[in-house]
N, C-alpha and C positions, 0 to 999 in steps of 0.2 A: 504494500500500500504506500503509494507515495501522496503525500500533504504539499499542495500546492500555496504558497504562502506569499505575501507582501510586508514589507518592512517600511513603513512610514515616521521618519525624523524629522525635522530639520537640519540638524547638528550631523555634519558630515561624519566626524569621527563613529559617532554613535552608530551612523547606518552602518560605515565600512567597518564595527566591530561587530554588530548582528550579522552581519554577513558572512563573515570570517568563520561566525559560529556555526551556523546554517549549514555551509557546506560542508561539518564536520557528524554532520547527522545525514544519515544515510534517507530517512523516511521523508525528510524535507525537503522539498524543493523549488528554488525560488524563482517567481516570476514575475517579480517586478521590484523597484525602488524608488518609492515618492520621498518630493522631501517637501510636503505638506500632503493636510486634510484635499485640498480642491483636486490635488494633484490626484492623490488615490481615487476619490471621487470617480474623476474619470477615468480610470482603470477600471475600476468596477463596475463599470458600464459594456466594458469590451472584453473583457471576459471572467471566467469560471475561477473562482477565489477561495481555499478553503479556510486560511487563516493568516490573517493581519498581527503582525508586532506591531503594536502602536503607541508612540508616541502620546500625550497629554496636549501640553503646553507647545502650539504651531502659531504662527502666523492666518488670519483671517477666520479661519475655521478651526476649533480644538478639535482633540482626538476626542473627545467626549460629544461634543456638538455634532459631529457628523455622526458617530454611531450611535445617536439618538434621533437622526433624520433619519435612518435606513431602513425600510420596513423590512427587511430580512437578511439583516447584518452576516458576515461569513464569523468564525469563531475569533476571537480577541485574546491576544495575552498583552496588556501595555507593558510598556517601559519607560519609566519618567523618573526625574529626579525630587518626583514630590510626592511625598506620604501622604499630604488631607485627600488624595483621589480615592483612597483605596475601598473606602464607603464603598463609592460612588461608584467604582469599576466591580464591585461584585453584585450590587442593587442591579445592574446592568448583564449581571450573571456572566461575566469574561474569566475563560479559563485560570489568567494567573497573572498576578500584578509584582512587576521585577522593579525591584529600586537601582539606579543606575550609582555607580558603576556596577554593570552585571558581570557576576567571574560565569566562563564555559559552566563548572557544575551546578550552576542554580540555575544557569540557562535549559542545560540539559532536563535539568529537573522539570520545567516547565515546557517540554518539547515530548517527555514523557506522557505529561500528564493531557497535552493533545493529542496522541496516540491513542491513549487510552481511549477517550470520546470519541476519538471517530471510529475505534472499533468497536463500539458499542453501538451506532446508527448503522454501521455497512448493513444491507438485508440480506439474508444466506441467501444462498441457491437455491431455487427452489428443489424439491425433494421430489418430484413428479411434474408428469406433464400429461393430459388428455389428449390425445388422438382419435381422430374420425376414420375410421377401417371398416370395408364390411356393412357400412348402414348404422355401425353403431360404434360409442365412445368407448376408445379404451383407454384405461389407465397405464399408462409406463413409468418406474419409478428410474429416475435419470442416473443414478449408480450401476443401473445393470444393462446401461446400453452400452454395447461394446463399439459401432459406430455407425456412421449416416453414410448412403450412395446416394446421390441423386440421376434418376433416369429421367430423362425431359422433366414433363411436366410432374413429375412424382417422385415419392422419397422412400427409401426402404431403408428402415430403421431396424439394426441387428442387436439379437440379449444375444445370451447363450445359449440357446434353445428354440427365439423364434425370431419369424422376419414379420414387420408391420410393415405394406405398403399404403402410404395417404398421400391424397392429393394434395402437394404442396410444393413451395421450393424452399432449397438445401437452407439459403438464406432465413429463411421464417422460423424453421423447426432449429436451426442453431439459439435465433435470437427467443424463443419462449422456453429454451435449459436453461441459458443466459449463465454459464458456469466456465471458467478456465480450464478449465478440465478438458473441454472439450478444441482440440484446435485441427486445424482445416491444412492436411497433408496435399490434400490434390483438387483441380476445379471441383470434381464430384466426390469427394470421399472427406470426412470429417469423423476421426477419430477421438475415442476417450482415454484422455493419456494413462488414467490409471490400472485401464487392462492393457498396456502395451507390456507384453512379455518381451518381447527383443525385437531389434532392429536389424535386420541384415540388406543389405548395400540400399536397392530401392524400394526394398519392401515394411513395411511395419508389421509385426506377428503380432498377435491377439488370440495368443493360444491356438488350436490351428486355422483359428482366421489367418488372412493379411491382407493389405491393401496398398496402394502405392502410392509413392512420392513423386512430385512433378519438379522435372529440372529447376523451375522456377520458384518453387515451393518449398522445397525442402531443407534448406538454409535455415527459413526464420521458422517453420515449422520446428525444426532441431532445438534451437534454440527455447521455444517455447516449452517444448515436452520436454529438456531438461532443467529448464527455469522450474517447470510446474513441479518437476520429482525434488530439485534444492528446498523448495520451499517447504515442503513438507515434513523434512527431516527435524 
């Protein structure tokens, strides 16, 4: 999970030491640096924000006064050199209020503690998915599919035991598992990396399934299916 974040100061030193920290946490990563409220402002406008270091005491607009304009503010840790906010930044419910000068470990400590929160809102996978087969819904519970073909207009969905063919494309029936798990080896073939038994040159084994790799594809598919196995250990 990477935390997309903004760091809003005035005070140069300040941003180029938030920064400094930022890059030293792996789940962080920064996308942008205002050096005011108006400035963030407009970044927030242009894109997807999960968490502001902010600053208090700016020029025209406070860190407090804009995240009190925003109807659905991204999560806040300030950093200020002044203690009377601290009220005010938790009545405001902001993850974590750093008194400046901030050392890495208390940085850290509040980088933790938005970690935490956003793995608390991520929503799982879901655990199932219904399918139209046959005139009637079936239920597939998305751990035991082993993987998707797409033939034209239809999709054959393989367990270990049976095949679902339903009218749809490869694209739809990916996006309603909506899980890492599953990543796309070839135009037509979309595997679940967790029944992958072995790989041999362009083939991927699924026990004695397999299915194949596309010149084109199999790089970042690789990549994926061993991201997804690192991650799990």
């Amino acid at each position: 999970m990477k935390i997309k974040c903004v760091i809003t100061d005035d005070e140069p030193v300040a941003r180029k030491g938030i920064a400094s920290y930022v890059e030293k946490v792996d789940f962080l990563e920064l996308v942008g640096i205002c050096e005011d409220a108006v400035s963030l402002n407009n970044l927030l406008r242009q894109q997807p924000v999960d968490l502001i270091f902010l600053d208090i005491e700016m020029p025209y607009v406070t860190g407090l006064e804009l995240l009190q304009s925003l109807d659905h503010p991204p999560k806040v840790i300030f950093i200020t050199a002044y203690e009377q906010y601290a009220i005010k930044g938790y009545e405001l419910q902001v993850l974590d209020y750093l008194l400046k000068p901030v050392s890495f470990d208390r940085f850290l400590k509040a980088a933790n503690r938005a970690y935490e929160s956003f793995s608390q809102t991520i929503p799982a996978d879901p655990a199932y998915i219904f399918v139209k087969t046959n005139e009637k819904l079936v239920k597939i519970f998305c751990e035991e599919i082993f993987y998707l073909e797409a033939m034209e207009n239809y999709v054959n969905i393989y367990t270990a035991d049976q095949r679902y063919v339903i009218h749809a494309t490869l694209k739809s029936v990916v996006d309603s598992i909506n899980s890492k798990d599953f990543v796309q080896t070839h135009k037509s073939y979309v595997v679940n990396s967790k029944k992958i038994t072995g790989i041999d040159g362009n083939l991927v084994e699924m026990g004695k399934a397999t299915v194949p790799f596309s010149r084109g594809m199999k790089e970042i598919a690789m990549e994926k299916i061993l991201q997804n196995r690192l991650l799990k250990k």
